[in-house]
C-alpha positions as CSV (number, residue, x, y, z in Angstrom):
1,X,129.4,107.7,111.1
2,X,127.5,109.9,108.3
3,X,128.7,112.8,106.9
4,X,126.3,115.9,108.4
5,X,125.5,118.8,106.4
6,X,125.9,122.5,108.4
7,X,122.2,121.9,108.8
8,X,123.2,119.0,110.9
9,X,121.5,116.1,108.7
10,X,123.2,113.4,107.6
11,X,124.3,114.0,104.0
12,X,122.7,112.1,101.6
13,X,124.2,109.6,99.2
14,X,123.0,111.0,95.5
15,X,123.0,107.7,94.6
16,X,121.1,106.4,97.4
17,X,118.7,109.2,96.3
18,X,118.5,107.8,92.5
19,X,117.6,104.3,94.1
20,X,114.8,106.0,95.9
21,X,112.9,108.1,93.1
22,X,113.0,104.9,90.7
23,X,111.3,102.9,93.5
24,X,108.7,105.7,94.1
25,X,108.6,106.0,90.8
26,X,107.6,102.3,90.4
27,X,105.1,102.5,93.2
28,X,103.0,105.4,91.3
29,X,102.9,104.1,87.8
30,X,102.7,100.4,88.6
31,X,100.2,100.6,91.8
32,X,99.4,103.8,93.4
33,X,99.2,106.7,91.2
34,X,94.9,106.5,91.9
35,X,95.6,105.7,95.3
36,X,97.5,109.1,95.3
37,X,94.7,110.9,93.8
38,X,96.5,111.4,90.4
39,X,94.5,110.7,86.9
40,X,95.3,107.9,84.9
41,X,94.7,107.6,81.4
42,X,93.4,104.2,79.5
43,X,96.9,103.5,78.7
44,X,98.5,103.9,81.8
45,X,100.1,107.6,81.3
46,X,99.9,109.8,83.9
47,X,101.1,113.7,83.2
48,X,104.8,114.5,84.7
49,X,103.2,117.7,86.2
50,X,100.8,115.3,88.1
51,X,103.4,113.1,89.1
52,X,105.3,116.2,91.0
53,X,102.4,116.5,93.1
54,X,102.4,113.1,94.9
55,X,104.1,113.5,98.8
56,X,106.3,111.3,97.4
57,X,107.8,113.0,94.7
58,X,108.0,116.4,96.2
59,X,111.5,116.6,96.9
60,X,112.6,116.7,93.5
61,X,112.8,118.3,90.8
62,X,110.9,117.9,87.0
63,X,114.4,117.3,85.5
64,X,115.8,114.8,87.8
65,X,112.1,112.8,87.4
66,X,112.1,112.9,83.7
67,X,116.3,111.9,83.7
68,X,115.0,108.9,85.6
69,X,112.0,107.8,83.9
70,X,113.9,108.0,80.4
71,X,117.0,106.2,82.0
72,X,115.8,103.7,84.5
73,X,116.4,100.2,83.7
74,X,115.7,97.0,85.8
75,X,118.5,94.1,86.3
76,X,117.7,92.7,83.4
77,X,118.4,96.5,81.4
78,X,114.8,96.7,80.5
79,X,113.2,100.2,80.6
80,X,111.0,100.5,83.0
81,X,109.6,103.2,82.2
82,X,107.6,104.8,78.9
83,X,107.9,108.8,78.3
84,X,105.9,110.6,75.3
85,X,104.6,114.1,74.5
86,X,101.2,114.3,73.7
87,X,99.1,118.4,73.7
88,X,102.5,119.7,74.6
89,X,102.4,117.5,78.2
90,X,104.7,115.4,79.3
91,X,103.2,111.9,80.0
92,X,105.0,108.4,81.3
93,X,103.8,104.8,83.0
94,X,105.5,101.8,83.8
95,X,106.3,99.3,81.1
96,X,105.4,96.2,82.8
97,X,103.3,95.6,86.3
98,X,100.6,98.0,86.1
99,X,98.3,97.2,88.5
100,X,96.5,100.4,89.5
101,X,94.4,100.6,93.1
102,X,91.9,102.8,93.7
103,X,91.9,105.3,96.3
104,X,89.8,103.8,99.1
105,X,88.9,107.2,100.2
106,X,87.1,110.3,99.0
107,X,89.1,113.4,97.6
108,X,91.0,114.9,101.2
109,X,89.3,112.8,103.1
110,X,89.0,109.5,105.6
111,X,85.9,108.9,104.3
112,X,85.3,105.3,102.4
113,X,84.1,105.3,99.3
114,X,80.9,103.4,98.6
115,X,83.0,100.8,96.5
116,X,85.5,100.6,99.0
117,X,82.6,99.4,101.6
118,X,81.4,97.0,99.5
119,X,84.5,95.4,98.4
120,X,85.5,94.7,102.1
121,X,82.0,94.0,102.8
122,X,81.8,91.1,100.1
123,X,85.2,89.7,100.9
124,X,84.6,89.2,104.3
125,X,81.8,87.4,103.3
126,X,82.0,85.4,100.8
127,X,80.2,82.1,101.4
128,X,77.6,84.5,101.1
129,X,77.4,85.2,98.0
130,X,77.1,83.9,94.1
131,X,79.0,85.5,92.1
132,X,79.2,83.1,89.3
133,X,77.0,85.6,86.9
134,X,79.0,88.6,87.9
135,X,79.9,90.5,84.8
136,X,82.5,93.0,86.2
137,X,86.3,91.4,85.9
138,X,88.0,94.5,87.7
139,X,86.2,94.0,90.3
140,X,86.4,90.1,90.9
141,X,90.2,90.6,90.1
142,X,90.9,93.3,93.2
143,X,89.3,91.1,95.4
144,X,91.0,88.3,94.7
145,X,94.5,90.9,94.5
146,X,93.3,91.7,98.5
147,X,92.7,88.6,99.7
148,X,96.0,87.5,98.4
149,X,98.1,90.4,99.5
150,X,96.0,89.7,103.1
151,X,97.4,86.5,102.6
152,X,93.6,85.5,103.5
153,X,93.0,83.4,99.5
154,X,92.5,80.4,101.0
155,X,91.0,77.7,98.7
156,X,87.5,78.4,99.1
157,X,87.7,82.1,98.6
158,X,89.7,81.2,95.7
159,X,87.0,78.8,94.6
160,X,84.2,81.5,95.3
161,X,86.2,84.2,93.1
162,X,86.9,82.0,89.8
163,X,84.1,82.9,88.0
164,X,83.9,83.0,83.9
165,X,84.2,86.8,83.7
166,X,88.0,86.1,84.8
167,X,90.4,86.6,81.5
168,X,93.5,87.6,84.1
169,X,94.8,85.4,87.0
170,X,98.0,85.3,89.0
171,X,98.6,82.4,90.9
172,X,102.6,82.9,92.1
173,X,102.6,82.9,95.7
174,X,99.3,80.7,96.1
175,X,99.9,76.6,97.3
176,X,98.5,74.9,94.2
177,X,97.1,71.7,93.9
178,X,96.3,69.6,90.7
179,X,92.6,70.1,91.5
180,X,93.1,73.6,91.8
181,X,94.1,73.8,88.6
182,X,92.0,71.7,87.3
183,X,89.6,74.0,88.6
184,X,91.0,77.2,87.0
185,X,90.9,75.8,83.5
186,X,87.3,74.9,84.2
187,X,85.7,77.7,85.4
188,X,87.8,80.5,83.6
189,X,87.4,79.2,79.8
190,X,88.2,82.3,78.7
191,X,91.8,83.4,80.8
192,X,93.7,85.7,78.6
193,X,96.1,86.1,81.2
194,X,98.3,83.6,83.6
195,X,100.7,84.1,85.8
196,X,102.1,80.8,87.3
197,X,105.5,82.0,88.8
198,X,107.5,79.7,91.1
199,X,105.1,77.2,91.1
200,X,107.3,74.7,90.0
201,X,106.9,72.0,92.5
202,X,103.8,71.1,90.8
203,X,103.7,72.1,87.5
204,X,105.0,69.1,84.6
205,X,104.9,68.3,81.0
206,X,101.7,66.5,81.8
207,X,99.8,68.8,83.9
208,X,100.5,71.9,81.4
209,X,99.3,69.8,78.3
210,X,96.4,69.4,79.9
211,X,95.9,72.8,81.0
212,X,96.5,74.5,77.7
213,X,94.3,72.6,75.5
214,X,91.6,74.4,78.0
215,X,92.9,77.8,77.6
216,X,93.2,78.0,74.0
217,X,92.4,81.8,74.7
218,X,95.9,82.5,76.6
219,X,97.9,85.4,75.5
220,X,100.6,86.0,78.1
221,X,101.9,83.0,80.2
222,X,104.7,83.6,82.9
223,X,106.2,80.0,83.5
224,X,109.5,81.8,85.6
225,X,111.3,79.1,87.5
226,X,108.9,76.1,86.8
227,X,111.9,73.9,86.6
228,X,110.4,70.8,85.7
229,X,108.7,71.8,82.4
230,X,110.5,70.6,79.0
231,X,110.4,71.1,75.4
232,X,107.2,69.4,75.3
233,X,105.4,72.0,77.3
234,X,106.7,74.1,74.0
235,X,105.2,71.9,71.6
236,X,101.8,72.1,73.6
237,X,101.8,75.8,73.5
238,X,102.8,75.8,69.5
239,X,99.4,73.5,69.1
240,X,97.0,74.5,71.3
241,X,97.5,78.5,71.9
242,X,97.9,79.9,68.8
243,X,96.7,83.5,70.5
244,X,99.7,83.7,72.6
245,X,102.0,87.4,72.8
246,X,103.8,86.9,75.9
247,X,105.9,84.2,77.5
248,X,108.5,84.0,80.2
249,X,110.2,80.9,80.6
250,X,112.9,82.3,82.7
251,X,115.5,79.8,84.5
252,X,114.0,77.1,83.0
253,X,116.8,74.8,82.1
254,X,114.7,72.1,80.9
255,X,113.9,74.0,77.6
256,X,116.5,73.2,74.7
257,X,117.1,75.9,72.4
258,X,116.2,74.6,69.6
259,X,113.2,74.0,70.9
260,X,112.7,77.8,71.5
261,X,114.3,78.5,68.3
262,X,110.9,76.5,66.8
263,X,109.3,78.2,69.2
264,X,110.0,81.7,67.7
265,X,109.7,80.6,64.1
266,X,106.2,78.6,64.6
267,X,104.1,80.5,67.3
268,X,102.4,83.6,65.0
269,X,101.2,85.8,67.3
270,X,104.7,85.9,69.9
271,X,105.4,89.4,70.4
272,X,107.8,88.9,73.5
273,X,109.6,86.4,74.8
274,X,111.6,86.2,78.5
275,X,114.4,83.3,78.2
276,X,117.2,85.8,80.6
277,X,118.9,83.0,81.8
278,X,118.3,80.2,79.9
279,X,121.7,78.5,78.3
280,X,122.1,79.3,74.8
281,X,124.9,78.6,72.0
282,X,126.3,81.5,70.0
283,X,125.1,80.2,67.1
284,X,121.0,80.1,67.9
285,X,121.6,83.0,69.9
286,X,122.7,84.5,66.0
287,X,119.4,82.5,64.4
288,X,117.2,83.8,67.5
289,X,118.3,87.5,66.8
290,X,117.2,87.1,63.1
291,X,114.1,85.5,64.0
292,X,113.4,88.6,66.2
293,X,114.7,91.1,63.7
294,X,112.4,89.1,60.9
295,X,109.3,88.9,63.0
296,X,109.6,91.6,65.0
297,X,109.3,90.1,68.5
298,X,111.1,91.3,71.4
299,X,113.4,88.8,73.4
300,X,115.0,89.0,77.0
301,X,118.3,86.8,77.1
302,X,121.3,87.1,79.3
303,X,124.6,87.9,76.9
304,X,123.6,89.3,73.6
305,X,125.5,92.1,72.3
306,X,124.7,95.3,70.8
307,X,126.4,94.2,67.7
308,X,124.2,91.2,68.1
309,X,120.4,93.3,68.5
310,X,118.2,95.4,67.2
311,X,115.8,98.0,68.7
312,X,113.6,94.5,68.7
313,X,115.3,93.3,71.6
314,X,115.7,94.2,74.9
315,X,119.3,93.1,76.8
């Protein structure tokens, strides 16, 4: 049975209370700070004093919100979180995963906005419409973010949606087919962005060869748990997107190290690099922490030490 205060509530767990704030915390600066009315900068910063003023952050206090956003780190021990001064304001966002939606209604009201109409309007009715000349990404991307979250992206919505304005796509969580794909590197020449999370049940060596000499404009790829890839689908990468900041190859066993050893030293524009759990010797983990330190890339790998990194690297 709880404890109860005098008040006669349960007593609450302070660190049950930590676990709470960081996730709220995560909501607002990954997803919903517009949604909660709050104004977000180009960047991504929203003001602390802002932040105090969402419902769900009303309960505590400035202190214990800025102790969490400077502390907070994911299972990995990544910050999640970004804090800097700027006017004499306090201002923070999420590191990674920001995604913001807009509010769908106007200020202190049930009202829906005119873009809010629309955007249900057009994905409701999609055969309806060609979109192929549509110049606005943000838009094409929510609706494709809605129908997917709706779990209502079936493949001809999809096909509707993948237009050339498209530089950022996630597919994790979609059933892919080889002519999907196929269809993805066709109409979106220009993906910046490609997010292709457990969809290793049909992703190979082959397939991603074949995919990346089509998106030679790719700058973040997220290959997490595509378990049949191998150190060829390195090699391809090295060769045909020379453009490319970000990878995640996490859990992928199939991927020597030396291979992502050439990796690091070869691919020129690699600013970050997720290999958490991928099996690596002491001795290349040594070589990969002076390739990091030398080129200035941030890495993500299960077991390096602090002797072992530099502000570079995130454990």
């Amino acid at each position: 049975m709880d404890r109860a205060t005098k008040s006669g509530k349960p007593k609450v767990d302070p660190q049950d209370a930590i676990v709470r704030l960081s996730k709220r915390l995560c909501y607002i600066l990954r997803y919903g700070a517009m949604k909660e009315g709050l104004h977000v900068d180009e960047a991504g910063f929203v003001s602390v004093e802002e932040l105090m003023t969402a419902p769900l952050l009303r309960s505590y206090s400035e202190a214990e919100i800025i102790k969490e956003l400077e502390t907070s780190r994911s299972s990995r021990k990544a910050k999640r979180f970004e804090v800097k001064k700027e006017n004499g304001n306090t201002l923070a966002r999420a590191v990674f995963a920001r995604r913001f939606q807009k509010n769908p209604y106007h200020e202190n009201s049930k009202v829906p906005t005119l873009f809010e109409i629309c955007i249900q309007t057009v994905t409701s009715n999609l055969q309806d419409y060609d979109l192929q000349n549509f110049p606005d990404e943000f838009i094409i991307s929510t609706m494709i973010y809605r129908l997917k979250k709706q779990k209502k992206l079936n493949k001809a919505n999809f096909f509707a949606l993948l237009v050339p304005t498209l530089e950022h796509v996630d597919l994790e969580g979609m059933y892919l087919t080889e002519g999907i794909l196929k269809r993805v590197w066709t109409q979106c020449p220009h993906l910046r962005t490609l997010g292709l999370k457990d969809c290793g049940y049909i992703m190979t060596d082959n397939l991603m060869e074949r995919l990346l000499k089509k998106l030679e404009c790719l700058e973040s790829l997220n290959l997490s748990r595509c378990q049949h890839l191998t150190d060829r689908t390195l090699q391809a990468l090295m060769k045909h997107c020379t453009k490319l900041k970000n990878l995640n190859i996490c859990t992928i066993q199939g991927i020597s190290d030396t291979a992502i050893l050439e990796f690091v030293q070869e691919c020129p524009s690699l600013q970050h690099l997720d290999i958490y759990d991928v099996r690596m010797s002491d001795s290349n983990k040594e070589k990969l922490v002076s390739l990091a330190r030398e080129r200035g890339i941030k890495i993500v790998l299960q077991g390096l030490t602090d002797q072992m990194c530099v502000q570079t690297i995130q454990v």
